[in-house]
C-alpha positions in Angstrom: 0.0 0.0 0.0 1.4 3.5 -1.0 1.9 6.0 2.1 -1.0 7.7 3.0 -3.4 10.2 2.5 -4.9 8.7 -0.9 -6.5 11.2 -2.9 -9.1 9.7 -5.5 -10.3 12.3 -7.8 -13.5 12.0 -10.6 -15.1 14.8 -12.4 -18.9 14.7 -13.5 -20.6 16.4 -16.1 -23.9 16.7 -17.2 -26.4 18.6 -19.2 -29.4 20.2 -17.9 -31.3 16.8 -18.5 -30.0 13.9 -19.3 -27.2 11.1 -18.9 -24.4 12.2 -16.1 -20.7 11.2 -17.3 -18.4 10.7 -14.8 -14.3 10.0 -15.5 -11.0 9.6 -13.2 -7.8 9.0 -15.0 -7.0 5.9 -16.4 -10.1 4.4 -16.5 -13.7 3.9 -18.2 -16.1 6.8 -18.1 -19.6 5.6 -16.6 -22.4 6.9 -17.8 -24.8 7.8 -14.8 -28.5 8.8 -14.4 -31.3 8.8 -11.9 -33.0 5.3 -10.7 -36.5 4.2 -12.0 -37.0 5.1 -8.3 -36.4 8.9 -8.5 -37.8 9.3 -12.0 -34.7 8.2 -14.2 -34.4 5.7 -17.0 -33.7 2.6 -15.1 -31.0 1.2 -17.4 -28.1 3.5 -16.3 -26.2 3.1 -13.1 -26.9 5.8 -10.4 -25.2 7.0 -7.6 -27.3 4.7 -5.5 -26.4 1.9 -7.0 -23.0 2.6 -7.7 -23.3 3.2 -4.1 -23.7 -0.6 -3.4 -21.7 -2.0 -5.7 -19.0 0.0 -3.8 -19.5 -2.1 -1.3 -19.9 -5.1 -2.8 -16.8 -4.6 -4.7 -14.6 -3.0 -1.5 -16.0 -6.6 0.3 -14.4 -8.8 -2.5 -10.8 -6.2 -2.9 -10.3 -6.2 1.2 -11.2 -10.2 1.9 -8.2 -10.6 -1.6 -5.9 -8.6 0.5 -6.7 -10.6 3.8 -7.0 -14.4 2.4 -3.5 -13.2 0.8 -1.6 -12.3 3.9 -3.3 -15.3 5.8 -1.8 -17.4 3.1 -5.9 -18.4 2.2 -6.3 -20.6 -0.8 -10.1 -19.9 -1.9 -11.6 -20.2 -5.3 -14.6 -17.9 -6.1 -16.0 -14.9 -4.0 -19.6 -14.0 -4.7 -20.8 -10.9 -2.7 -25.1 -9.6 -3.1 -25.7 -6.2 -2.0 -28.9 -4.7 -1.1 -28.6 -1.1 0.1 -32.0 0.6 1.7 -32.9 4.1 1.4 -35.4 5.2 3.5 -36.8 8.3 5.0 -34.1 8.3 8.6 -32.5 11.7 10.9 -34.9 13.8 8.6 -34.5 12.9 5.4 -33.4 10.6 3.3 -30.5 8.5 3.5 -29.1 4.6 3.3 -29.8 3.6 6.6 -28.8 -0.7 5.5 -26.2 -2.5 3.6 -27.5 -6.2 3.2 -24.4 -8.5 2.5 -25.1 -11.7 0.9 -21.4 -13.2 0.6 -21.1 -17.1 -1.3 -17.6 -18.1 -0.7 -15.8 -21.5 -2.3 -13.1 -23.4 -1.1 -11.2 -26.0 -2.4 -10.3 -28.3 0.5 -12.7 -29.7 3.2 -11.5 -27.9 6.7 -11.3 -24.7 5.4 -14.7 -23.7 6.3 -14.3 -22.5 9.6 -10.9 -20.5 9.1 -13.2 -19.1 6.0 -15.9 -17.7 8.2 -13.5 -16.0 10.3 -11.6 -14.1 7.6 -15.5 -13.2 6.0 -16.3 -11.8 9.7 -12.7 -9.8 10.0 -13.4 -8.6 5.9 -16.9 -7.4 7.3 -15.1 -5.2 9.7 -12.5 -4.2 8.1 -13.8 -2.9 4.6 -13.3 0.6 4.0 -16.2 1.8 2.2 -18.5 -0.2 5.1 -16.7 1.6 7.7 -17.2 5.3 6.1 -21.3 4.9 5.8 -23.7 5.6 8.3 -25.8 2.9 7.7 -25.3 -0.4 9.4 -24.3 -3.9 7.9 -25.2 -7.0 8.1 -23.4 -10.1 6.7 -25.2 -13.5 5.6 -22.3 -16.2 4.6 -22.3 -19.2 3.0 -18.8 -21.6 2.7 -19.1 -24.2 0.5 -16.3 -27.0 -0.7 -15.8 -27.0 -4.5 -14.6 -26.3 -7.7 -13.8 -22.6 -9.1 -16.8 -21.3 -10.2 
């Protein structure tokens, strides 16, 4: 890990109506618009669910980084998010991050070594520990092939 503070920098732009585009160097732009929800298209991501798959995606990048200094063989990662946005503290905001994590091993006897790396990744992911809403992690371990 390079010496911190991290900066991450994007820039958004957007007409008056319409598709938002949002670019950082070096990567992709993504195109961005409302949910069906507030009155947008429905087939663009939004900032909500952007939102979750931030999460999602931090899960899967921080239990990597742990399973890799615990010396963890594991095959496939699978991580469900549902984030809730309800009326909370007078107004709106994500007040639940639903984790729905599938993780395969290859050997029997790994299981509950498995669990115990998931629960330490549930604490320790980053974008989990800078929202306000709370989280809750369902996990499965099975024995298997890659996926």
């Amino acid at each position: 890990m390079q010496k911190l503070p991290h900066l991450y920098s994007i820039q958004a732009v957007g007409p008056g109506v319409g598709d938002v585009r949002v670019s950082s160097a070096s990567v992709p732009d993504l195109v961005v618009e409302a949910p069906v929800e507030f009155d947008g298209p429905g087939d663009r991501w939004s900032p909500e669910t952007l939102l979750a798959a931030a999460v999602g995606s931090c899960f899967i990048t921080t239990f990597r980084a742990i399973a890799r200094s615990s010396h963890f063989e594991w095959a496939s990662l699978t991580c469900a998010v549902d984030a809730t946005l309800e009326k909370a503290d007078g107004g709106l905001r994500f007040t639940n991050f639903d984790l729905d994590v599938d993780l395969t091993v290859e050997e029997e006897g790994m299981e509950e070594r498995a669990h115990l790396l998931l629960e330490k990744t549930e604490k320790l992911c980053l974008i989990t520990k800078s929202l306000r809403g709370a989280t809750q992690m369902k996990a499965r371990v099975q024995v298997g092939a890659p996926r």
